[in-house]
Backbone bond lengths (Angstrom), bond angles and torsions (degrees), N, CA, C in turn:
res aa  C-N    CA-C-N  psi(-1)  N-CA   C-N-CA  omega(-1)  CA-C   N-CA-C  phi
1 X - - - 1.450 - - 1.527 109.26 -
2 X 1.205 113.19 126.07 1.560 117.69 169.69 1.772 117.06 -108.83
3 X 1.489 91.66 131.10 0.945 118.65 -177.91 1.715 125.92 -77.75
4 X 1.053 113.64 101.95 1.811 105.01 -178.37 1.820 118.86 -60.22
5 X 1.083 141.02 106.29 1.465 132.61 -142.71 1.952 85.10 -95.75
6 X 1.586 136.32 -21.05 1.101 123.54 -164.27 1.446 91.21 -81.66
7 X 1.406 134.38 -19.39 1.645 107.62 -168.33 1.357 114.89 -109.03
8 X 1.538 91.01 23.75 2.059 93.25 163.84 1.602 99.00 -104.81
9 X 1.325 85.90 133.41 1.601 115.73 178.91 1.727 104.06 -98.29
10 X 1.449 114.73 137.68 1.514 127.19 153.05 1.244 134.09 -133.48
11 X 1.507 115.86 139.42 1.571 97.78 -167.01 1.557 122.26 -97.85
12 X 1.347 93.98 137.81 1.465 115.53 -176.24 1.419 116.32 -83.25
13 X 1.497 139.13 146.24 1.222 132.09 165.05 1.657 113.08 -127.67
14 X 1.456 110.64 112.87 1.399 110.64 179.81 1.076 102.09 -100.63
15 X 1.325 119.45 174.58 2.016 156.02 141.73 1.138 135.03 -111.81
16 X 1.819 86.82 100.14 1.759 105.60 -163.57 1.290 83.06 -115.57
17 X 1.413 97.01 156.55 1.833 123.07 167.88 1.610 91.48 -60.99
18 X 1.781 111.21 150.39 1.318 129.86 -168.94 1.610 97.83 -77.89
19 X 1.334 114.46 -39.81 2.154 98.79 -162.53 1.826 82.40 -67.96
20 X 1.409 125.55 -57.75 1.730 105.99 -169.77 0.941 104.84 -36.48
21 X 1.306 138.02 -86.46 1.372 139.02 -176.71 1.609 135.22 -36.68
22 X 0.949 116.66 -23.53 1.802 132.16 145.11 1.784 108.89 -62.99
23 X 1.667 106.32 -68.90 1.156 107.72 -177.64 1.844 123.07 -56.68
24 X 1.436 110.90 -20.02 1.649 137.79 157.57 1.381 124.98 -43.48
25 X 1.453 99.58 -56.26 1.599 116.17 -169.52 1.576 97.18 -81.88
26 X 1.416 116.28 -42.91 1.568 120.35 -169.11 1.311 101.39 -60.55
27 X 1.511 116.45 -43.91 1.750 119.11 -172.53 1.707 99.08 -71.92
28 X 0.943 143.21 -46.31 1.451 154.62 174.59 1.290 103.18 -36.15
29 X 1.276 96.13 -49.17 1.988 104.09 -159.71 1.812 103.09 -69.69
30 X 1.742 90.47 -46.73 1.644 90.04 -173.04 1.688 127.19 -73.55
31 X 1.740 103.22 2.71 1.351 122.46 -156.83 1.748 82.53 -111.10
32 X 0.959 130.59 -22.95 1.729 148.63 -173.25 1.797 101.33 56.76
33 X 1.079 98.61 48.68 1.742 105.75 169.69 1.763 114.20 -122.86
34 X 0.927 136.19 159.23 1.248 144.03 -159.68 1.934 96.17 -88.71
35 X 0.995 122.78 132.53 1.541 134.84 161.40 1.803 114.02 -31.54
36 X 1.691 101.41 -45.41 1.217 96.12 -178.29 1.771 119.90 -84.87
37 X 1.202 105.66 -22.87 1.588 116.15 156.53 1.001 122.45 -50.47
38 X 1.693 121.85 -57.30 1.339 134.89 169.02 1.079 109.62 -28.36
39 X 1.652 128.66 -57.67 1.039 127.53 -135.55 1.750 100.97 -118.00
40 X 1.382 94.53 6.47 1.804 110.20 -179.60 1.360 98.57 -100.98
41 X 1.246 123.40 -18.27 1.281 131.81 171.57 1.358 121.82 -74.22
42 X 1.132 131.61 -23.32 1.338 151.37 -99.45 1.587 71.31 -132.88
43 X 1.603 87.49 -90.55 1.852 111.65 -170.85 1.737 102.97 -27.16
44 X 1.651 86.95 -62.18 1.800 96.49 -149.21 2.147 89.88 -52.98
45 X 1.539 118.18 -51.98 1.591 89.83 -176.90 1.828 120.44 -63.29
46 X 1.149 105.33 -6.57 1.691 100.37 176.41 1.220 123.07 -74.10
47 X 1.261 104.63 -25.16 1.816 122.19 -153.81 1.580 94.15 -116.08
48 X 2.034 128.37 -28.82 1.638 98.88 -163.19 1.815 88.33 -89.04
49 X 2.011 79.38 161.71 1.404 112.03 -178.85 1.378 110.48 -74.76
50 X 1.011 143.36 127.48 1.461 147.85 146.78 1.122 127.63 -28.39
51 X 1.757 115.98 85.90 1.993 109.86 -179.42 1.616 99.19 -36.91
52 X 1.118 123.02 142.11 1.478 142.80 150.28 1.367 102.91 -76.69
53 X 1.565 129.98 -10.49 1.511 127.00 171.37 1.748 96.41 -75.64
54 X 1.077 97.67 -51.28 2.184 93.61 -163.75 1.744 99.50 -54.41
55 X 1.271 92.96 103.79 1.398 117.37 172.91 2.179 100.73 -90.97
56 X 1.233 100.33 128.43 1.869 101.34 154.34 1.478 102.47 -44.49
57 X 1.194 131.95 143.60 1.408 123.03 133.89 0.704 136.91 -51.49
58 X 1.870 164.80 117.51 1.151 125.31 -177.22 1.817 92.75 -124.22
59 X 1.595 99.42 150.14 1.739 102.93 -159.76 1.016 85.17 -95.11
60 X 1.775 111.43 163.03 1.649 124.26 174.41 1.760 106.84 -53.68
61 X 1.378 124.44 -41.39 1.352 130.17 179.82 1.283 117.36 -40.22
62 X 1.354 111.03 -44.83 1.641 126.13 -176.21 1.428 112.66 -87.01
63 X 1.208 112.57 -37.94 1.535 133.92 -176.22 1.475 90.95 -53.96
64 X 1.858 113.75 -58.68 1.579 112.91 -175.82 1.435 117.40 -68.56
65 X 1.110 123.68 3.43 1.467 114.73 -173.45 1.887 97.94 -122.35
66 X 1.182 107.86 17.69 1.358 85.28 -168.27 1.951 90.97 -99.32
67 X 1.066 107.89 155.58 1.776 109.15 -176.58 1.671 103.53 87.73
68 X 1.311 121.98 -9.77 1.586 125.92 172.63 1.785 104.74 -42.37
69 X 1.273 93.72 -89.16 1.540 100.13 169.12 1.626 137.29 -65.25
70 X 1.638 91.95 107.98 1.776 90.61 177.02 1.597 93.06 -59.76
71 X 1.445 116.35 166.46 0.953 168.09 -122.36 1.458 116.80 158.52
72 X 1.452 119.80 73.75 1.431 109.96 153.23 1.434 139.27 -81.06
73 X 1.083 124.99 157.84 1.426 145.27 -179.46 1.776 95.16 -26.77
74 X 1.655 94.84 -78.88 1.649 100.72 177.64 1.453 143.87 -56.76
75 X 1.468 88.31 13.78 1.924 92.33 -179.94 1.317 110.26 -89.81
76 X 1.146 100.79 140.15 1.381 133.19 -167.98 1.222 124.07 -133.51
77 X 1.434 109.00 72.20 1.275 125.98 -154.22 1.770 98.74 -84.75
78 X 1.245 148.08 -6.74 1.175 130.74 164.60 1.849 112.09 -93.66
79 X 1.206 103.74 -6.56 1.400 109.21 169.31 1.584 104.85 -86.76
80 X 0.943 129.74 -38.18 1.863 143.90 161.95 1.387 126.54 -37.85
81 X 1.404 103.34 -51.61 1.536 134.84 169.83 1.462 104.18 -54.60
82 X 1.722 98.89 -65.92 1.436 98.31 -171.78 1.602 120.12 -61.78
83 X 1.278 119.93 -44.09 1.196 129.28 151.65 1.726 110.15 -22.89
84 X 0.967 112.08 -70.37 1.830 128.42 -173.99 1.615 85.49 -36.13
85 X 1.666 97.37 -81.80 1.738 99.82 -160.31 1.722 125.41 -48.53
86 X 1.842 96.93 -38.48 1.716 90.43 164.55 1.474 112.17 -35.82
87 X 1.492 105.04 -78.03 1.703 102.81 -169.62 1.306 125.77 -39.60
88 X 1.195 106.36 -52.20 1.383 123.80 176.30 1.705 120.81 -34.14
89 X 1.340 90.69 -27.98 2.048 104.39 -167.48 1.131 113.05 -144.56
90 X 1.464 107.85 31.87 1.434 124.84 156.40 1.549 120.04 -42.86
């Protein structure tokens, strides 16, 4: 028999300052999820590891356009800009 280890629950007891915890429950309430979800939510994105499988997709469309634009070393695109706006407001 296998056991699923994510749907055992245990209870935790913290010590948070009282306005978080007012200001907690109020955000909870208006989000219509439970405080302890909230905050199970919270953990689990802080703490999970990143599959090294979840690859971006990248589509043939993008795939073909990528290397389009040189891009050299020496661009200096806020020196460019500024250039732009001088003229511009001559």
């Amino acid at each position: 028999m296998h056991v699923n280890n994510d749907d055992m629950e245990t209870k935790l007891t913290l010590r948070l300052n009282d306005n978080v915890i007012e200001r907690a429950k109020i955000y909870a309430k208006n989000q219509r999820i439970s405080l302890s979800k909230m905050i199970e939510s919270y953990l689990d994105s802080l703490t999970r590891e990143k599959d090294s499988t979840e690859k971006i997709q990248i589509t043939p469309l993008v795939e073909s356009l990528s290397g389009v634009i040189d891009q050299s070393d020496s661009l200096d695109y806020k020196n460019d800009y500024s250039d732009y706006l001088s003229e511009k407001y001559k």
